[in-house]
C-alpha positions as CSV (number, residue, x, y, z in Angstrom):
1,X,-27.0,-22.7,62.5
2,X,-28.3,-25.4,60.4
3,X,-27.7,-29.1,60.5
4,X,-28.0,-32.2,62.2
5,X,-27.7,-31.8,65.9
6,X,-27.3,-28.2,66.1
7,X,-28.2,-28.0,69.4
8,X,-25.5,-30.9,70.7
9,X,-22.7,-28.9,68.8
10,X,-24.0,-25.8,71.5
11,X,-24.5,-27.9,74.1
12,X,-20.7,-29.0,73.0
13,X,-19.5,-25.7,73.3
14,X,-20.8,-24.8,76.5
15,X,-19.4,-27.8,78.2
16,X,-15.9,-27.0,76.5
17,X,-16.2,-23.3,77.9
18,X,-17.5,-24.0,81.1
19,X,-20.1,-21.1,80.2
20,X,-23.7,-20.8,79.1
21,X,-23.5,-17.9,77.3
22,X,-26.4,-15.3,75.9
23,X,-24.8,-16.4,72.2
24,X,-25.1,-19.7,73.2
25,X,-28.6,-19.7,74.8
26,X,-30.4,-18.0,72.1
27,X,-28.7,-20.5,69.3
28,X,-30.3,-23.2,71.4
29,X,-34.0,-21.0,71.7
30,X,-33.3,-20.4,68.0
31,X,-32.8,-24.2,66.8
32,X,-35.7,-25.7,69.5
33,X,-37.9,-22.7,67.7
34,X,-36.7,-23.5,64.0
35,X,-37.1,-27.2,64.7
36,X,-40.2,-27.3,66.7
37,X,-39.1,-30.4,68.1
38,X,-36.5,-31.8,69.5
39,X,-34.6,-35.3,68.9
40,X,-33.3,-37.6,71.3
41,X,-29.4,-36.7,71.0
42,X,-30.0,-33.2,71.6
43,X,-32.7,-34.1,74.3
44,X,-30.1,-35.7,75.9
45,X,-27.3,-33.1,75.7
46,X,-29.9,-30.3,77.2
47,X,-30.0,-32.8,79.7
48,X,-26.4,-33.0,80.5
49,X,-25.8,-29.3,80.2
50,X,-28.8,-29.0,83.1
51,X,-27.0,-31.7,85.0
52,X,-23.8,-29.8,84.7
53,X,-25.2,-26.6,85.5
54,X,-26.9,-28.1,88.8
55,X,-23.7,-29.3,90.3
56,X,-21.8,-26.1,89.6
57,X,-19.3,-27.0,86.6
58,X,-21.0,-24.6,84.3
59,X,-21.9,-21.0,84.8
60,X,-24.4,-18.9,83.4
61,X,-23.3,-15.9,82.1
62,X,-25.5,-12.7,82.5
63,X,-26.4,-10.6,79.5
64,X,-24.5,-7.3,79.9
């Protein structure tokens, strides 16, 4: 997944599925690996998704 803000367009997806899925985890390990940094819009989605997670509107999904 190339592009600009990759990992807010994950983040994104989560959010709109209410699930952090394996797909969707290791395409935010992947990008944070590939980029070897990360920028402040996609520091601050990370951040939200946490957020979101911590207050029980997004679940994790186990890998099966």
């Amino acid at each position: 997944m190339q592009g600009m803000h990759s990992i807010r367009t994950l983040v994104e997806k989560a959010l709109y599925i209410k699930e952090l899925t394996p797909d969707i985890e290791n395409g935010i390990n992947s990008e944070l690996t590939r980029l070897g940094y990360i920028d402040d819009v996609d520091f601050e989605a990370l951040e939200l998704l946490m957020a979101e997670m911590d207050a029980g509107r997004i679940k994790l999904v186990p890998r099966t």
